[in-house]
N, CA, C and O atoms as a Tinker XYZ file with bonds, in Angstrom:
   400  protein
     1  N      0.845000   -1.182000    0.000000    73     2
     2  CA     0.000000    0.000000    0.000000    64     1     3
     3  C      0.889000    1.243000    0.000000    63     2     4     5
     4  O      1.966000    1.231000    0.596000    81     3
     5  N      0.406000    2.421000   -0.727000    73     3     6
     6  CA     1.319000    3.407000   -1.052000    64     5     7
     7  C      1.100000    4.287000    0.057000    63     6     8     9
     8  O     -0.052000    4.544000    0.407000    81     7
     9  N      2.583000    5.015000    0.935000    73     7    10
    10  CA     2.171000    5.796000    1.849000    64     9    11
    11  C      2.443000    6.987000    1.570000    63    10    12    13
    12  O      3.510000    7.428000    1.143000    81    11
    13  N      0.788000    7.940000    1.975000    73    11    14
    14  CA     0.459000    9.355000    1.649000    64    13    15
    15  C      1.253000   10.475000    2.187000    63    14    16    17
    16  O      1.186000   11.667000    1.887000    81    15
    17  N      2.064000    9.841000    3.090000    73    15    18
    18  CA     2.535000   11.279000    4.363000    64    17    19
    19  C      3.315000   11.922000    3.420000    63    18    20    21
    20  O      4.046000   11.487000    2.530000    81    19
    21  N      2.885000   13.575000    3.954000    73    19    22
    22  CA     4.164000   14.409000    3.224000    64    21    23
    23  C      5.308000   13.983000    3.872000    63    22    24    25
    24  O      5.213000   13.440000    4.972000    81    23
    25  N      6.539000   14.181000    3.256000    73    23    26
    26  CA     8.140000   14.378000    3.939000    64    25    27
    27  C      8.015000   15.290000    4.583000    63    26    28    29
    28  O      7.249000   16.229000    4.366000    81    27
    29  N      8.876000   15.136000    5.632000    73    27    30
    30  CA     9.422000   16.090000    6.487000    64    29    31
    31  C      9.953000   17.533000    5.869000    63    30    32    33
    32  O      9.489000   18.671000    5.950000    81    31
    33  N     11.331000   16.899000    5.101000    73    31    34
    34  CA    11.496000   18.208000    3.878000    64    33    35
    35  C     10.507000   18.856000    2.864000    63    34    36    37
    36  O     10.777000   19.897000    2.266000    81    35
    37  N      9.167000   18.064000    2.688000    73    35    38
    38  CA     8.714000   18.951000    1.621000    64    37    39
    39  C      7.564000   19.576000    2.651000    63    38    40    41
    40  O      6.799000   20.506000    2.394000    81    39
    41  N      7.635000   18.947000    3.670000    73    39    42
    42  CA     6.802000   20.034000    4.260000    64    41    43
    43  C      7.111000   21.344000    5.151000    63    42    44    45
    44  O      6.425000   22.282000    5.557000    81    43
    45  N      8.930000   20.841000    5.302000    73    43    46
    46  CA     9.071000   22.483000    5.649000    64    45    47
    47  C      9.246000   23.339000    4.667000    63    46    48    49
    48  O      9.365000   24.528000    4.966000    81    47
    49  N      9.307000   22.885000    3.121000    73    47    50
    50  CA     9.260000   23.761000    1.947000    64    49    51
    51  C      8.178000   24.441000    1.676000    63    50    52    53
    52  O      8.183000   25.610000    1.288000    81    51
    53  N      6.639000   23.372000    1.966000    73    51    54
    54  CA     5.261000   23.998000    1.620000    64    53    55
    55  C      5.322000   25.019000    2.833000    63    54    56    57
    56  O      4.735000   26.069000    2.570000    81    55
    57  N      5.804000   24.975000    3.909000    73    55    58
    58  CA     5.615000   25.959000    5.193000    64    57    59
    59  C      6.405000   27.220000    4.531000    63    58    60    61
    60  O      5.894000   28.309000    4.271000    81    59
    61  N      7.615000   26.881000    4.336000    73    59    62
    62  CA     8.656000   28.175000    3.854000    64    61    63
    63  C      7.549000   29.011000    2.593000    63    62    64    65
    64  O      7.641000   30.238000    2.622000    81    63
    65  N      6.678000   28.500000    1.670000    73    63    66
    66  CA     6.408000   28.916000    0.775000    64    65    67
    67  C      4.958000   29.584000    1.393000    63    66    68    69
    68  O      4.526000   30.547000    0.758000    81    67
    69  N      4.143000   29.118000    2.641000    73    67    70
    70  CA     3.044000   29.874000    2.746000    64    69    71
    71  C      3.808000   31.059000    3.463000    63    70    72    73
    72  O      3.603000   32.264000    3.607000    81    71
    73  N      4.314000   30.592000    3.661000    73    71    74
    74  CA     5.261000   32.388000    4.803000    64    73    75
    75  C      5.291000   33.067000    3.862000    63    74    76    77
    76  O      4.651000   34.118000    3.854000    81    75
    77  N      5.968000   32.707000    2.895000    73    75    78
    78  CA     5.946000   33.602000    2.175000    64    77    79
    79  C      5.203000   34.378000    1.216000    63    78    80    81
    80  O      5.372000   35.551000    0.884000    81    79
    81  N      4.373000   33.555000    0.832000    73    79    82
    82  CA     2.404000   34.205000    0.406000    64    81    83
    83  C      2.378000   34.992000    0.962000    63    82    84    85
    84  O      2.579000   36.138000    0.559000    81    83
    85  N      1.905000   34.392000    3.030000    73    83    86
    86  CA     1.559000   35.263000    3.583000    64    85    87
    87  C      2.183000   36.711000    4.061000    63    86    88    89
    88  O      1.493000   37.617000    4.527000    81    87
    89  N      3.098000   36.750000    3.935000    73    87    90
    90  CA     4.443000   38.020000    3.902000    64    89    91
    91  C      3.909000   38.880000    2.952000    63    90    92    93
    92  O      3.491000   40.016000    3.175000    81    91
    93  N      3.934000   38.313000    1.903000    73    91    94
    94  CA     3.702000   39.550000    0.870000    64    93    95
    95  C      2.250000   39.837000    0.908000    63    94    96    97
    96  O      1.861000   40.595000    0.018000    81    95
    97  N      1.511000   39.472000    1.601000    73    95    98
    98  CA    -0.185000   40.245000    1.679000    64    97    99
    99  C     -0.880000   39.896000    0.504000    63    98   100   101
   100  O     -0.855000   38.717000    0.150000    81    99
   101  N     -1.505000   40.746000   -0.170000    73    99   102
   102  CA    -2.056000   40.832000   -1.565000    64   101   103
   103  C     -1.451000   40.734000   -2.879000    63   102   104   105
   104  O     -1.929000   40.851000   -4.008000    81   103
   105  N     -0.123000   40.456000   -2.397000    73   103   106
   106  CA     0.252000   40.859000   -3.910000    64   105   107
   107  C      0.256000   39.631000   -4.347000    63   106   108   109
   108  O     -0.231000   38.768000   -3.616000    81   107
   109  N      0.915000   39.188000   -5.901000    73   107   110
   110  CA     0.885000   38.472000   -6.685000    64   109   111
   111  C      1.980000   38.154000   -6.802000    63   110   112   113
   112  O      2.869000   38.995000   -6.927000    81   111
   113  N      2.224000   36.803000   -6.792000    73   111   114
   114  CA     3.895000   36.497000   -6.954000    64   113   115
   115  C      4.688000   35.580000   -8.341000    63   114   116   117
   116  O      3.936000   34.608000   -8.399000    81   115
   117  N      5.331000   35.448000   -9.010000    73   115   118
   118  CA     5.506000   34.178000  -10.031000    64   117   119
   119  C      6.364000   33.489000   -9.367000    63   118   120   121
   120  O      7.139000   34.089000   -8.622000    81   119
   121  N      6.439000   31.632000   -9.525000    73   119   122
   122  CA     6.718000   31.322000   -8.773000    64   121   123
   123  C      8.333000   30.965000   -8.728000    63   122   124   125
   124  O      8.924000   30.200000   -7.966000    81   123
   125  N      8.808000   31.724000   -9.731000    73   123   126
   126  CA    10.319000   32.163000   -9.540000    64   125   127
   127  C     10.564000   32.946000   -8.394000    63   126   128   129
   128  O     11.495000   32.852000   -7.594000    81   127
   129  N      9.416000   33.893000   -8.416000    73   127   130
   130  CA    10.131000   34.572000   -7.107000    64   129   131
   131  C      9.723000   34.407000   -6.002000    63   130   132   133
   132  O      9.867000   35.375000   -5.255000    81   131
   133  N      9.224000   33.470000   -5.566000    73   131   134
   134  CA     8.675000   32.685000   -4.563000    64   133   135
   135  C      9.857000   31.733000   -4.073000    63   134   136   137
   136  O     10.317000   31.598000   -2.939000    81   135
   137  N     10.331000   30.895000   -5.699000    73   135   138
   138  CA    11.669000   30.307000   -5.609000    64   137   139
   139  C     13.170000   30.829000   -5.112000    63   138   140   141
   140  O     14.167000   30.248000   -4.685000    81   139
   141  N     12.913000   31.880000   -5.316000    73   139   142
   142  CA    14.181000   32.792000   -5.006000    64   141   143
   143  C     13.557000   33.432000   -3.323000    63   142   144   145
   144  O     14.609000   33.634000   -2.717000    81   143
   145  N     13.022000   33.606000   -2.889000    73   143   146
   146  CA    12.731000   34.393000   -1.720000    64   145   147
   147  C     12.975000   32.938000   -0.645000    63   146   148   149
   148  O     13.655000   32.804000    0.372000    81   147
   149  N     12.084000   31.976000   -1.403000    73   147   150
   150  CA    12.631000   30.583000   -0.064000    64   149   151
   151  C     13.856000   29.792000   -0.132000    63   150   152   153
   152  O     14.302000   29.004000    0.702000    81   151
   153  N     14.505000   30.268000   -1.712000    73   151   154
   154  CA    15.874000   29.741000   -1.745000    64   153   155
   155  C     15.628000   28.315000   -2.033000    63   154   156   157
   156  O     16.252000   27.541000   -1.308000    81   155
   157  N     14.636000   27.639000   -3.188000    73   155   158
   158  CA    14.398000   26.960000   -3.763000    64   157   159
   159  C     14.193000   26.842000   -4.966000    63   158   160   161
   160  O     13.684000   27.831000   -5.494000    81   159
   161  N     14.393000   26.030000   -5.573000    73   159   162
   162  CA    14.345000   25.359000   -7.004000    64   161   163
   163  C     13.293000   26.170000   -7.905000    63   162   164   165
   164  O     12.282000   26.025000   -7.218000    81   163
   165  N     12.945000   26.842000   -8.882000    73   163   166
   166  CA    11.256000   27.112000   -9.447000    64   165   167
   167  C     10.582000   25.779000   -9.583000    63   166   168   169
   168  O      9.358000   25.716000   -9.467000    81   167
   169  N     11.193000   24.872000   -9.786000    73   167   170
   170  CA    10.248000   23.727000  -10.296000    64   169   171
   171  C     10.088000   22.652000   -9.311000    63   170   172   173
   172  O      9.797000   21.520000   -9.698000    81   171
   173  N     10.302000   22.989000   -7.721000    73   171   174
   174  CA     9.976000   22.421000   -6.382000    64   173   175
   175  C      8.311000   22.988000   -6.260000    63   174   176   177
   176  O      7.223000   22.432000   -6.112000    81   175
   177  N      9.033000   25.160000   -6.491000    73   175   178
   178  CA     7.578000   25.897000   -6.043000    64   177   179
   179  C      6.437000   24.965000   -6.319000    63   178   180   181
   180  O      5.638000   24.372000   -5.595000    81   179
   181  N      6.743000   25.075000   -8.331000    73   179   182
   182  CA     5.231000   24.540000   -8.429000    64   181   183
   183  C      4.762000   23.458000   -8.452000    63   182   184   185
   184  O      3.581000   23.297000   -8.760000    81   183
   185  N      6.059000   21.830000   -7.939000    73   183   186
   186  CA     5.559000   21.155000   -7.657000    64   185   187
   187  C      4.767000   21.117000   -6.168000    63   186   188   189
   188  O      3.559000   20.899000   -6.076000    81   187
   189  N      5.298000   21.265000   -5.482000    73   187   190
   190  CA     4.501000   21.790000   -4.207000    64   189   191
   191  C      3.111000   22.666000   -4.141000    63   190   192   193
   192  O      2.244000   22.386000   -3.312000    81   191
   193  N      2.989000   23.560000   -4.914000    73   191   194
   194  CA     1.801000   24.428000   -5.019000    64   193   195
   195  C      1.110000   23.630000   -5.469000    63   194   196   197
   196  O      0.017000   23.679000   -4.904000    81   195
   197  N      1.166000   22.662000   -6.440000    73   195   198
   198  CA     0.283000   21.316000   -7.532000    64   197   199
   199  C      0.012000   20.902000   -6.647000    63   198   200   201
   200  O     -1.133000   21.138000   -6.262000    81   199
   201  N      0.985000   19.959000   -5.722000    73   199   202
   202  CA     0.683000   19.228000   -5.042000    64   201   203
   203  C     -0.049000   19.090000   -3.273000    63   202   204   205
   204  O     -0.514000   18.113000   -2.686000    81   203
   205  N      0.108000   20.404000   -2.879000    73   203   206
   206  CA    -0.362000   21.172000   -1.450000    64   205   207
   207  C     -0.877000   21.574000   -1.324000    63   206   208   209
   208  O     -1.797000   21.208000   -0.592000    81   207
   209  N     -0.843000   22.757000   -1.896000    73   207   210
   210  CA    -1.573000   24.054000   -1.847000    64   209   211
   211  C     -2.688000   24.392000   -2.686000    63   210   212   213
   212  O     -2.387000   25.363000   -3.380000    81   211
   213  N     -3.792000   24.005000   -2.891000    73   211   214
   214  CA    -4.453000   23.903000   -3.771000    64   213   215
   215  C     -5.643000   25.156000   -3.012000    63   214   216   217
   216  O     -5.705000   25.638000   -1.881000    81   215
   217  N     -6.410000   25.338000   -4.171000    73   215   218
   218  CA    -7.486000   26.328000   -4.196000    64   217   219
   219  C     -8.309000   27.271000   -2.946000    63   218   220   221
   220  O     -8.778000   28.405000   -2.851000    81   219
   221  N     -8.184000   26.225000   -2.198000    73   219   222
   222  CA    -8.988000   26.611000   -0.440000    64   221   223
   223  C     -8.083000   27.375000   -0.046000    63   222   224   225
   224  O     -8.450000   28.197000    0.793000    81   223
   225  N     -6.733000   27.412000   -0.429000    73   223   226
   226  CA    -5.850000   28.036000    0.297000    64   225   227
   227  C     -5.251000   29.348000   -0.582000    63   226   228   229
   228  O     -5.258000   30.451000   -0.034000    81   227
   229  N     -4.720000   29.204000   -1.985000    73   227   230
   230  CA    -4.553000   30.284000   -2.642000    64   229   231
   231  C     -5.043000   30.780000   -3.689000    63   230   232   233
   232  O     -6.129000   30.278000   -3.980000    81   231
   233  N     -4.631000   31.675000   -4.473000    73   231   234
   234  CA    -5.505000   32.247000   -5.653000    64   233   235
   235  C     -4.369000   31.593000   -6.624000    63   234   236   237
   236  O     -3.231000   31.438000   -6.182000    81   235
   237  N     -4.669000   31.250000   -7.822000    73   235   238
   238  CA    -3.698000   31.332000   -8.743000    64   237   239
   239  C     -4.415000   31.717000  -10.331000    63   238   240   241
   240  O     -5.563000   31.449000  -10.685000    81   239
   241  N     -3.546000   32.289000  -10.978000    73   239   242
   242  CA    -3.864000   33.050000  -12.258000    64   241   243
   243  C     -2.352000   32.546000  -13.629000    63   242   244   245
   244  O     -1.164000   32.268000  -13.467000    81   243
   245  N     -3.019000   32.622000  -14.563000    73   243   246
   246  CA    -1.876000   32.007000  -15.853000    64   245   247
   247  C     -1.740000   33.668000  -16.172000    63   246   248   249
   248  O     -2.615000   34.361000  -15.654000    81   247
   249  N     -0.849000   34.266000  -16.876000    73   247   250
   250  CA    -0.507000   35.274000  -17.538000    64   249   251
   251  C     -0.669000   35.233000  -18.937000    63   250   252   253
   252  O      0.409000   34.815000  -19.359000    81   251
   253  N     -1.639000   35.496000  -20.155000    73   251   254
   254  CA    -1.800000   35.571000  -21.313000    64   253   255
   255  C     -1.101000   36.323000  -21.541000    63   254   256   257
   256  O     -0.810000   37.279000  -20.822000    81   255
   257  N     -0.451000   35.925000  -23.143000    73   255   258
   258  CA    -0.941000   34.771000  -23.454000    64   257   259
   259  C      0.022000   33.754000  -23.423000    63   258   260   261
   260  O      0.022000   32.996000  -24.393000    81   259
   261  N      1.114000   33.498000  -22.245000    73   259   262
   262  CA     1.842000   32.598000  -21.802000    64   261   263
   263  C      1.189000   31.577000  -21.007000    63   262   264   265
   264  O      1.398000   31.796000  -19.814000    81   263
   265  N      0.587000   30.703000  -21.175000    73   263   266
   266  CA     0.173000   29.676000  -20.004000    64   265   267
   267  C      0.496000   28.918000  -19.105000    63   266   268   269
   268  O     -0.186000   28.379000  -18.233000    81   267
   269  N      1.609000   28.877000  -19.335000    73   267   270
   270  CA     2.387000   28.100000  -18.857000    64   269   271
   271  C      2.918000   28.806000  -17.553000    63   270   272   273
   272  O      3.099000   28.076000  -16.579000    81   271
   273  N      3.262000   30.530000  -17.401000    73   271   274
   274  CA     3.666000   30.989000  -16.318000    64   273   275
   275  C      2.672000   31.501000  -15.483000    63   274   276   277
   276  O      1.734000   32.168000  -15.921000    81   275
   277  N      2.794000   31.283000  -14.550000    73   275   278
   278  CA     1.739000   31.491000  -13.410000    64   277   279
   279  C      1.955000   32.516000  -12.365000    63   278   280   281
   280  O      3.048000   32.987000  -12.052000    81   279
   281  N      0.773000   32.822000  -11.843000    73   279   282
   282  CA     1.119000   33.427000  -10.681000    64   281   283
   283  C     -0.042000   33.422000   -9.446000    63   282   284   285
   284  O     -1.222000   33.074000   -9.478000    81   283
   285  N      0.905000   34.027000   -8.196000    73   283   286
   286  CA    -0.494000   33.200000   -7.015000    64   285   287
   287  C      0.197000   34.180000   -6.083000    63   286   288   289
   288  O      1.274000   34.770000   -6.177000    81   287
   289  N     -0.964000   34.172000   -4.945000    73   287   290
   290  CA    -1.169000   34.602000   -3.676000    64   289   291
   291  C     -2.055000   34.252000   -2.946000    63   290   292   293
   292  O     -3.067000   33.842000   -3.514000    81   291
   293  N     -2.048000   34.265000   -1.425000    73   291   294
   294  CA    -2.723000   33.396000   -0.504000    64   293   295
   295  C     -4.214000   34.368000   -0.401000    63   294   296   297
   296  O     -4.288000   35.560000   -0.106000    81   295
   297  N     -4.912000   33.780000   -0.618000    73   295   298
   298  CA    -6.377000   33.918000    0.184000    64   297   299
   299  C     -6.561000   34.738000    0.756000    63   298   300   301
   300  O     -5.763000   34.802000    1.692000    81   299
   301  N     -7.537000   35.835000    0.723000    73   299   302
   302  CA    -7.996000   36.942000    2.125000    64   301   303
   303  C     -8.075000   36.112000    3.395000    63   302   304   305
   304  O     -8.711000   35.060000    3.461000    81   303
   305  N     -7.553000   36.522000    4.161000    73   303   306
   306  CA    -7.635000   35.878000    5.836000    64   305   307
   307  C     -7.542000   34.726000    5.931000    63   306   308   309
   308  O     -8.017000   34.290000    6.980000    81   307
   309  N     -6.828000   33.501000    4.810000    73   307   310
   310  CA    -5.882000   32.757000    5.188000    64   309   311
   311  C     -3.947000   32.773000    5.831000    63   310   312   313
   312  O     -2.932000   33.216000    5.294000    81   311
   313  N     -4.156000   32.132000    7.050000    73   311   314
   314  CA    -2.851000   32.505000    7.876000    64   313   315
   315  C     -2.073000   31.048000    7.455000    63   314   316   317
   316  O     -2.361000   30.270000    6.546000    81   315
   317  N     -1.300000   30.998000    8.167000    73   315   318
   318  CA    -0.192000   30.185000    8.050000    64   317   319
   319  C     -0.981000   29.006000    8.843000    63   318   320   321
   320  O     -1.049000   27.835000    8.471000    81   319
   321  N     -1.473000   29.475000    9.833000    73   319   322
   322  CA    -1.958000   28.292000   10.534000    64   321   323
   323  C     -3.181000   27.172000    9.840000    63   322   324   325
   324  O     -3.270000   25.945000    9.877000    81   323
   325  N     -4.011000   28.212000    9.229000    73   323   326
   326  CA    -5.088000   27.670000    7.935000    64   325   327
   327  C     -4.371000   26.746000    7.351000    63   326   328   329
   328  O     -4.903000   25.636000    7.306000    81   327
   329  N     -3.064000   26.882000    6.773000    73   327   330
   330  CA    -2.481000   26.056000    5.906000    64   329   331
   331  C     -1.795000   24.893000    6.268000    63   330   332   333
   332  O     -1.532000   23.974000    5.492000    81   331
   333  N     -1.405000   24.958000    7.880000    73   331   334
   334  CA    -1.026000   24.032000    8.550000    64   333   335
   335  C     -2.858000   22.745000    8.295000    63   334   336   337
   336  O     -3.077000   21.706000    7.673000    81   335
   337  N     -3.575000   23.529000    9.053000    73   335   338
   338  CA    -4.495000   22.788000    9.265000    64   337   339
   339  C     -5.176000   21.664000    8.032000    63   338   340   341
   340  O     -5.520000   20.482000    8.071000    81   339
   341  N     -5.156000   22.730000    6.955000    73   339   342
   342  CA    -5.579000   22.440000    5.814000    64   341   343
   343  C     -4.748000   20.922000    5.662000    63   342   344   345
   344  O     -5.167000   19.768000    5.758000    81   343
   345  N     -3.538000   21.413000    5.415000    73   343   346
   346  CA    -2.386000   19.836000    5.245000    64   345   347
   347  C     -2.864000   18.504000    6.285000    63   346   348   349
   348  O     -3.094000   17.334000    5.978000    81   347
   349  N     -2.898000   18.993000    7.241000    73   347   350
   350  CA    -3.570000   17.726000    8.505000    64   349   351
   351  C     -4.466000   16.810000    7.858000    63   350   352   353
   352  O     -4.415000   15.602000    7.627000    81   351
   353  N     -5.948000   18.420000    7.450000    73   351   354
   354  CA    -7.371000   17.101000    7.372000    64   353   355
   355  C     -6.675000   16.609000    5.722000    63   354   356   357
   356  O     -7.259000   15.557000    5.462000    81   355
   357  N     -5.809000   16.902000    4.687000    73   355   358
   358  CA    -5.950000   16.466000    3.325000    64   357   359
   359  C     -5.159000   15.102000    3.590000    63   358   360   361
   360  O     -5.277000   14.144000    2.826000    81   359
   361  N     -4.309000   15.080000    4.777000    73   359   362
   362  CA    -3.592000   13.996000    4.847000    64   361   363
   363  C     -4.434000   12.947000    5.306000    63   362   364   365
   364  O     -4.649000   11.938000    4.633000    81   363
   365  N     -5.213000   13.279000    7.120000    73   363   366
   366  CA    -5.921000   12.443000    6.773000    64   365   367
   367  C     -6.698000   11.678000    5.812000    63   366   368   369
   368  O     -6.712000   10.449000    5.746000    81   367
   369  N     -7.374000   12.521000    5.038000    73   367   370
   370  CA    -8.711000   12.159000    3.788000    64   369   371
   371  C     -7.817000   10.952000    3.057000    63   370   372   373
   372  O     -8.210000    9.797000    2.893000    81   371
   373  N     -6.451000   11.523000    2.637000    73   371   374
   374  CA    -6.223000   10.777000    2.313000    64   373   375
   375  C     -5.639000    9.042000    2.435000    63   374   376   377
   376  O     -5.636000    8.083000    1.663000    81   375
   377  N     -5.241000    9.252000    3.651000    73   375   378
   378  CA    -5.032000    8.015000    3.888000    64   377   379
   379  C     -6.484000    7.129000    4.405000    63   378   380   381
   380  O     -6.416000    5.908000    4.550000    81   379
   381  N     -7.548000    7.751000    4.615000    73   379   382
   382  CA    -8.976000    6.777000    4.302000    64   381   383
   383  C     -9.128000    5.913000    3.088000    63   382   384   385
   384  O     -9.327000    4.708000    2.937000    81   383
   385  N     -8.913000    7.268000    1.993000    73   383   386
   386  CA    -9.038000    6.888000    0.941000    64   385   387
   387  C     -8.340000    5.868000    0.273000    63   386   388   389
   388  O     -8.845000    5.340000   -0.718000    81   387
   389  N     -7.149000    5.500000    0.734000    73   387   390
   390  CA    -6.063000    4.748000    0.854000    64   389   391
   391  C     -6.364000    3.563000    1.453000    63   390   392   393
   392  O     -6.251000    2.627000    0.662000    81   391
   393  N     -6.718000    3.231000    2.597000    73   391   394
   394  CA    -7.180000    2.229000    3.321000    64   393   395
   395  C     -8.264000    1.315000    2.588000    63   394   396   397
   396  O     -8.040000    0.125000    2.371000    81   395
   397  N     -9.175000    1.799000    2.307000    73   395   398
   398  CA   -10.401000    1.141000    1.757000    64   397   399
   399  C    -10.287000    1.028000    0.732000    63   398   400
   400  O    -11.181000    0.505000    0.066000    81   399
């Protein structure tokens, strides 16, 4: 059976990366410079954002007519802790889903 848990390392990366959402407030970030502010890879960011951080938690937008480059920022009155929490129940869900 395949096990769901995030790593240790990629979850202090998804943490390093909501800090940093949440740091910058409203603004909009690409995730180069998201990559460069946590001192990671660009192509960690958006595996992590794919894989973590999904919709409940941030905004994300493509830039026309490039599609491929993206850009995102966290949620009105999502905190760091939201995002902690968020990771908990998705882990659970998933390992139900896993089980059965």
């Amino acid at each position: 059976m395949k096990e769901d848990k995030i790593r240790k390392d990629e979850l202090e990366n998804v943490i390093k990366i909501a800090k940093c959402l949440e740091e910058s407030k409203n603004s909009w970030l690409w995730y180069r410079e998201i990559a460069r502010r946590c001192r990671l890879n660009h192509k960690t960011v958006s595996r992590l954002i794919k894989n973590h951080l999904k919709e409940s938690v941030i905004e994300q937008e493509g830039v026309e007519p490039f599609v491929k480059i993206k850009m995102v920022k966290i949620k009105p009155g999502v905190s760091i802790n939201n995002v902690l929490r968020y990771l908990v129940v998705k882990q659970k869900i998933e390992a139900v889903r896993n089980s059965g």
